[in-house]
Biopython code that builds the backbone (N, CA, C, O; Angstrom):
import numpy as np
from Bio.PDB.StructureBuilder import StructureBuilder

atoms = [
    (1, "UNK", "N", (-28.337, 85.621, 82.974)),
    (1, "UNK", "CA", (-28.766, 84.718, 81.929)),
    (1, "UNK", "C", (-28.110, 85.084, 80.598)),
    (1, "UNK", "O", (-28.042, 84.229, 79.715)),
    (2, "UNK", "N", (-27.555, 86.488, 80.386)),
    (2, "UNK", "CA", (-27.172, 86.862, 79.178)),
    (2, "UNK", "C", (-25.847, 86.246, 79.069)),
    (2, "UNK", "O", (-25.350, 85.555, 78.180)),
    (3, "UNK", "N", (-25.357, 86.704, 80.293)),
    (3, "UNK", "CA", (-23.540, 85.754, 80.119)),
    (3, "UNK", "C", (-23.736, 84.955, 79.785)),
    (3, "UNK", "O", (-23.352, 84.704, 78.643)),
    (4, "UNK", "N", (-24.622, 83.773, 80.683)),
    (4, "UNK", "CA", (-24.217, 82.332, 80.132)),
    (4, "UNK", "C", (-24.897, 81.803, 78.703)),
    (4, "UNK", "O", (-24.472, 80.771, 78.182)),
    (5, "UNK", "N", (-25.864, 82.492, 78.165)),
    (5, "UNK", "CA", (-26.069, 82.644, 76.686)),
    (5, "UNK", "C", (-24.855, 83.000, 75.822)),
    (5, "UNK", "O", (-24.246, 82.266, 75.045)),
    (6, "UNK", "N", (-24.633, 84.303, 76.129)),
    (6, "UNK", "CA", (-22.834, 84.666, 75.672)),
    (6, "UNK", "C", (-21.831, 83.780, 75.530)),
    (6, "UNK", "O", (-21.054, 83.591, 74.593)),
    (7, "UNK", "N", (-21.980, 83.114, 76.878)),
    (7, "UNK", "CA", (-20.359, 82.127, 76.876)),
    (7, "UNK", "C", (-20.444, 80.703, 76.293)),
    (7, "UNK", "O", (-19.489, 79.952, 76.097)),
    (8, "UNK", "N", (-22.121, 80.384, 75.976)),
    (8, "UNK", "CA", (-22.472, 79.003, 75.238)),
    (8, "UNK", "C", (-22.567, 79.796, 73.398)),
    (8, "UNK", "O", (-22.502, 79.082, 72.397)),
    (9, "UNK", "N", (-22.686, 80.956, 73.349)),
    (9, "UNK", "CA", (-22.364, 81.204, 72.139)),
    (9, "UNK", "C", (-20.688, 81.123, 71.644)),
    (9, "UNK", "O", (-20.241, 80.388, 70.762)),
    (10, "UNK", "N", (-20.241, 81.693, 72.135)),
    (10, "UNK", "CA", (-18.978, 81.973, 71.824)),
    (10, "UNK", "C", (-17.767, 80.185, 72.048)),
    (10, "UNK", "O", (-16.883, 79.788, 71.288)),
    (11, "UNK", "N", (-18.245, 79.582, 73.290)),
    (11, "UNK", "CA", (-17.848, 78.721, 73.287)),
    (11, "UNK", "C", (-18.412, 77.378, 72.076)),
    (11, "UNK", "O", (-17.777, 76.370, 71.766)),
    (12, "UNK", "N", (-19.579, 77.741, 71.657)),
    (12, "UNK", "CA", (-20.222, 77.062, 70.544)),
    (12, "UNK", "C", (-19.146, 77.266, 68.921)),
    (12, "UNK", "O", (-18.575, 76.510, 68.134)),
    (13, "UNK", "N", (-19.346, 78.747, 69.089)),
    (13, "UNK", "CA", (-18.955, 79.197, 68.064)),
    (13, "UNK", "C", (-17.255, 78.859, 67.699)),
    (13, "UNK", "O", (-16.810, 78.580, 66.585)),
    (14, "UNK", "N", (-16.679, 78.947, 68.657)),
    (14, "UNK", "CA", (-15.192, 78.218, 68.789)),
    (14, "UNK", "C", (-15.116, 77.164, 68.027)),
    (14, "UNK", "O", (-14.644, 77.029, 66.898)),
    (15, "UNK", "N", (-15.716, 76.285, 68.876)),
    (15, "UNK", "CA", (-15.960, 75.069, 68.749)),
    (15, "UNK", "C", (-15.951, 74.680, 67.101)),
    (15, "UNK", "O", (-14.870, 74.396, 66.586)),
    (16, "UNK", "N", (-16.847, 74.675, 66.514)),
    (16, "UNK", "CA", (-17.269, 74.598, 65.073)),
    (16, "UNK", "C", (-16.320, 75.245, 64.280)),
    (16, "UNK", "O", (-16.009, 74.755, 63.194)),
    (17, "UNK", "N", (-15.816, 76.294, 64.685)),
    (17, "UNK", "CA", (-14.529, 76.780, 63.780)),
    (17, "UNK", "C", (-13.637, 75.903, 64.054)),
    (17, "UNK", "O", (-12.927, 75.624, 63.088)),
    (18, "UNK", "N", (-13.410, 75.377, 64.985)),
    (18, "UNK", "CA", (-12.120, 74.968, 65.358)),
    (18, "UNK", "C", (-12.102, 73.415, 64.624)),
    (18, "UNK", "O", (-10.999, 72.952, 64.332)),
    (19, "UNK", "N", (-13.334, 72.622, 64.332)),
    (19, "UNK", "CA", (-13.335, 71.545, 63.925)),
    (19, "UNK", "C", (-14.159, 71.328, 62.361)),
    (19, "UNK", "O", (-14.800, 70.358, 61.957)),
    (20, "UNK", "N", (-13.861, 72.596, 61.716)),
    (20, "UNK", "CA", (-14.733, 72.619, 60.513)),
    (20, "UNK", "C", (-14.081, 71.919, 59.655)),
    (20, "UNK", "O", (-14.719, 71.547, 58.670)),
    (21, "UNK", "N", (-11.996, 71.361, 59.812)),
    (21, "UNK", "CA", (-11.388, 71.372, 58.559)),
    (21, "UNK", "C", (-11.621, 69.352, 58.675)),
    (21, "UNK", "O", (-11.229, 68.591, 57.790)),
    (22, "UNK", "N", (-12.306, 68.913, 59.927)),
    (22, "UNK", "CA", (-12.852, 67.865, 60.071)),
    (22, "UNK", "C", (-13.898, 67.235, 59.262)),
    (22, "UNK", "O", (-14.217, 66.051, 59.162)),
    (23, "UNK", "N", (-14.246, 68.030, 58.845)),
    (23, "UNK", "CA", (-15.342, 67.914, 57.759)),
    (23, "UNK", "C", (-15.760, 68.530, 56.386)),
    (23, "UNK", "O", (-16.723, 69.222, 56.056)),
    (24, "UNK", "N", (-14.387, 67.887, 55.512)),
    (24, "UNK", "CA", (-14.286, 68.719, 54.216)),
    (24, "UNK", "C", (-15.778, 69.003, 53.907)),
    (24, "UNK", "O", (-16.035, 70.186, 53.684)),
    (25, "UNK", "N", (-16.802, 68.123, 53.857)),
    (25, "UNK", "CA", (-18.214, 68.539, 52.653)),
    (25, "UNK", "C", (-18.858, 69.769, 53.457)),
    (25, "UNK", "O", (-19.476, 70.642, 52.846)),
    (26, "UNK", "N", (-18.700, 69.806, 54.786)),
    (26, "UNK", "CA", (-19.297, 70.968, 55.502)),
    (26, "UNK", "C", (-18.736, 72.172, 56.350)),
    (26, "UNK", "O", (-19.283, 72.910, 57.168)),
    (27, "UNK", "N", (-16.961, 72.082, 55.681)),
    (27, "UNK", "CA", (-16.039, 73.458, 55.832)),
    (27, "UNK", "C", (-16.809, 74.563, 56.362)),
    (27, "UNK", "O", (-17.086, 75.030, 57.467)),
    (28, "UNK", "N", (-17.158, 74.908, 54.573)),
    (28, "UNK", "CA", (-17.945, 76.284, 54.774)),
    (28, "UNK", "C", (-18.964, 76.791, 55.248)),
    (28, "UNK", "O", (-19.240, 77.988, 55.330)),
    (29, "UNK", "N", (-19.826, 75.500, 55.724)),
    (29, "UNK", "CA", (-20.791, 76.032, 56.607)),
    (29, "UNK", "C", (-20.581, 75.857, 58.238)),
    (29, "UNK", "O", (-21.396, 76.356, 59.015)),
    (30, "UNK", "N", (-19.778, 75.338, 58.561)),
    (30, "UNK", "CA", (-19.580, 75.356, 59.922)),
    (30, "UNK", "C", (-18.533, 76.744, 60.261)),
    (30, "UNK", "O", (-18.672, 77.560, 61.173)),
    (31, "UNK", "N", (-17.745, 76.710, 59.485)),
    (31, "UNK", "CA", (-17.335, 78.023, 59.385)),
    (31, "UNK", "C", (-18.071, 79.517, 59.521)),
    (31, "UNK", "O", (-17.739, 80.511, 60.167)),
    (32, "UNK", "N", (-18.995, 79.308, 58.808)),
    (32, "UNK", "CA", (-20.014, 80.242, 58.720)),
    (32, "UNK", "C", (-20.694, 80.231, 60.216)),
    (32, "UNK", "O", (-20.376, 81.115, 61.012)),
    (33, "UNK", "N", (-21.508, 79.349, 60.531)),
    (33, "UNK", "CA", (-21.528, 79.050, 61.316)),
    (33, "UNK", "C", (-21.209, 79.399, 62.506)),
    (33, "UNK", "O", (-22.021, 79.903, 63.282)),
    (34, "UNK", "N", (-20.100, 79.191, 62.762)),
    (34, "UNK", "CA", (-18.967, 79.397, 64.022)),
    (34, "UNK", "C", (-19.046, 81.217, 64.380)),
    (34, "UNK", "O", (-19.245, 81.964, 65.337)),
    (35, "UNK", "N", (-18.696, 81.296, 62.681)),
    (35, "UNK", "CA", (-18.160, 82.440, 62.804)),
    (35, "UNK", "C", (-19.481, 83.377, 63.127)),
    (35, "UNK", "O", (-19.195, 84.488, 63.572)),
    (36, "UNK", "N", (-20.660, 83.136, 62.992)),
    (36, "UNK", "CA", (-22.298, 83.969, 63.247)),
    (36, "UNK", "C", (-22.400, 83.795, 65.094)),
    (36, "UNK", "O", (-22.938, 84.586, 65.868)),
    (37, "UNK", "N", (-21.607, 82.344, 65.466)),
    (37, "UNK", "CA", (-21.621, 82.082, 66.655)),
    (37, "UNK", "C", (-21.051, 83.294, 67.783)),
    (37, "UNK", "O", (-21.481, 83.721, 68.854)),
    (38, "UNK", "N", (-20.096, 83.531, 67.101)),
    (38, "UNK", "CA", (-19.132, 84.453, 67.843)),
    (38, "UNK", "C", (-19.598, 85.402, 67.573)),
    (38, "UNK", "O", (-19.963, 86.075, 68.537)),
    (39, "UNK", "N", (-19.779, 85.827, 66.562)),
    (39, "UNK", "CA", (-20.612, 87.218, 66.644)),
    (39, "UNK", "C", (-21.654, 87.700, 67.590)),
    (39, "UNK", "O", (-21.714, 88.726, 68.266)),
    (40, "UNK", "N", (-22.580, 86.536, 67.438)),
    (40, "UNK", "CA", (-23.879, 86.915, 68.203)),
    (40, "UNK", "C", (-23.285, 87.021, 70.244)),
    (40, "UNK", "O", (-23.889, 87.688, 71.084)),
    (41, "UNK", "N", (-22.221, 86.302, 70.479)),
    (41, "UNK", "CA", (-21.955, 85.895, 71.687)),
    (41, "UNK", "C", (-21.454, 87.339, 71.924)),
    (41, "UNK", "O", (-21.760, 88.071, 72.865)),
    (42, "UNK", "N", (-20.529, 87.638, 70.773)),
    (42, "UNK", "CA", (-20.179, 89.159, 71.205)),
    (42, "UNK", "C", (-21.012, 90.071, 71.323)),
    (42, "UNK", "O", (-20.791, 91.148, 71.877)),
    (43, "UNK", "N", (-21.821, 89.802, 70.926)),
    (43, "UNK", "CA", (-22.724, 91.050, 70.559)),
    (43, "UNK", "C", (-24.206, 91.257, 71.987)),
    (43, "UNK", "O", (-24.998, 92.035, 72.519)),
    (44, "UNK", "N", (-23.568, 89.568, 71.928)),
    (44, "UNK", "CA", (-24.877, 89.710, 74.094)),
    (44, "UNK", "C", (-23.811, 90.386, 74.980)),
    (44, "UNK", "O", (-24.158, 91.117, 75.907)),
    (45, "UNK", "N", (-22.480, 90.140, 74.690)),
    (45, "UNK", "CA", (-21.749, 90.677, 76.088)),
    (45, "UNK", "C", (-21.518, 92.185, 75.885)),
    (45, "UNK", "O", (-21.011, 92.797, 76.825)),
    (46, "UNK", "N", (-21.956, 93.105, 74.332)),
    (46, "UNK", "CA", (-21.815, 94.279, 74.325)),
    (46, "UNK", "C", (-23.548, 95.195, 74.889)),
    (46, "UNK", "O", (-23.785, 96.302, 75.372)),
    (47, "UNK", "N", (-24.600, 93.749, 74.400)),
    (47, "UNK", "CA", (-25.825, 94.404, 75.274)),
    (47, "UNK", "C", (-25.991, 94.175, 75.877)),
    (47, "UNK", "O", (-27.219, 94.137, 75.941)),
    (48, "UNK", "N", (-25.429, 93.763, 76.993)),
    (48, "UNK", "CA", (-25.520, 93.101, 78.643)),
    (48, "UNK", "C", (-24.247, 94.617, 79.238)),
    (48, "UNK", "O", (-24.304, 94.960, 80.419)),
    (49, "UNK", "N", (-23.627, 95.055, 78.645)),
    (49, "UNK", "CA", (-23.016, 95.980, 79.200)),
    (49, "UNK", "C", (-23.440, 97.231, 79.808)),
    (49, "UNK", "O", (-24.335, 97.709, 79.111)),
    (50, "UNK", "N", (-23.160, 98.004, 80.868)),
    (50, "UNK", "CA", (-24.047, 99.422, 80.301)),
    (50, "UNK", "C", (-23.007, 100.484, 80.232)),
    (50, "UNK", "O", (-21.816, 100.575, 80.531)),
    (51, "UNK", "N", (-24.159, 101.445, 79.591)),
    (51, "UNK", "CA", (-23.385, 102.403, 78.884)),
    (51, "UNK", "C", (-22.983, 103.908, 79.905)),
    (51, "UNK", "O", (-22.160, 104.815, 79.775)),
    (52, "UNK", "N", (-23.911, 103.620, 80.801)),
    (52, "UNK", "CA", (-23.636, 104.511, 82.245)),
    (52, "UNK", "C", (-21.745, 104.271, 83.015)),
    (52, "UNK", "O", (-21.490, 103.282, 83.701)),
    (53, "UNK", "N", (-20.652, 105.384, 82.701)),
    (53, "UNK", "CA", (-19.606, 105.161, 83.400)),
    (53, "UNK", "C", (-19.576, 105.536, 84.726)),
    (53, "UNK", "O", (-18.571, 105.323, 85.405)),
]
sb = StructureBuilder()
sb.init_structure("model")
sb.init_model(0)
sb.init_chain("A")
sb.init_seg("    ")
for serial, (resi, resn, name, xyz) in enumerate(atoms, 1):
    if name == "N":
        sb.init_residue(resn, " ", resi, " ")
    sb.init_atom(name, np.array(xyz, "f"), 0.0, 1.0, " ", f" {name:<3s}", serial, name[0])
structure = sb.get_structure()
C-alpha cells in the first residue's frame, strides 16, 4: 500500500510541476506543490525500506 501511495505521490507531484508554467496566476503554487509531492513520495519509498542489510 506504501508503494502505490509513493508512486501516486510522485507521479502527482510530476505532474503539477510539469504543467505549472500552464497556469501563470498559479505557477508558484503548483510548483510548490509538486515539489511537497515528490518529496513526500520520496520520503514513503525511504520508510517502506528497511534498514536490516
Amino acid at each position: 500500500m506504501t508503494a502505490l501511495t509513493s508512486l501516486v505521490c510522485l507521479t502527482g507531484g510530476a505532474a503539477l510541476a510539469a504543467n505549472a508554467a500552464r497556469f501563470p496566476t498559479w505557477t508558484a503554487r503548483m510548483e510548490t506543490a509538486g515539489g511537497l509531492a515528490l518529496v513526500v513520495g520520496l520520503a514513503m519509498i525511504g520508510v517502506g525500506l528497511n534498514g536490516h542489510a
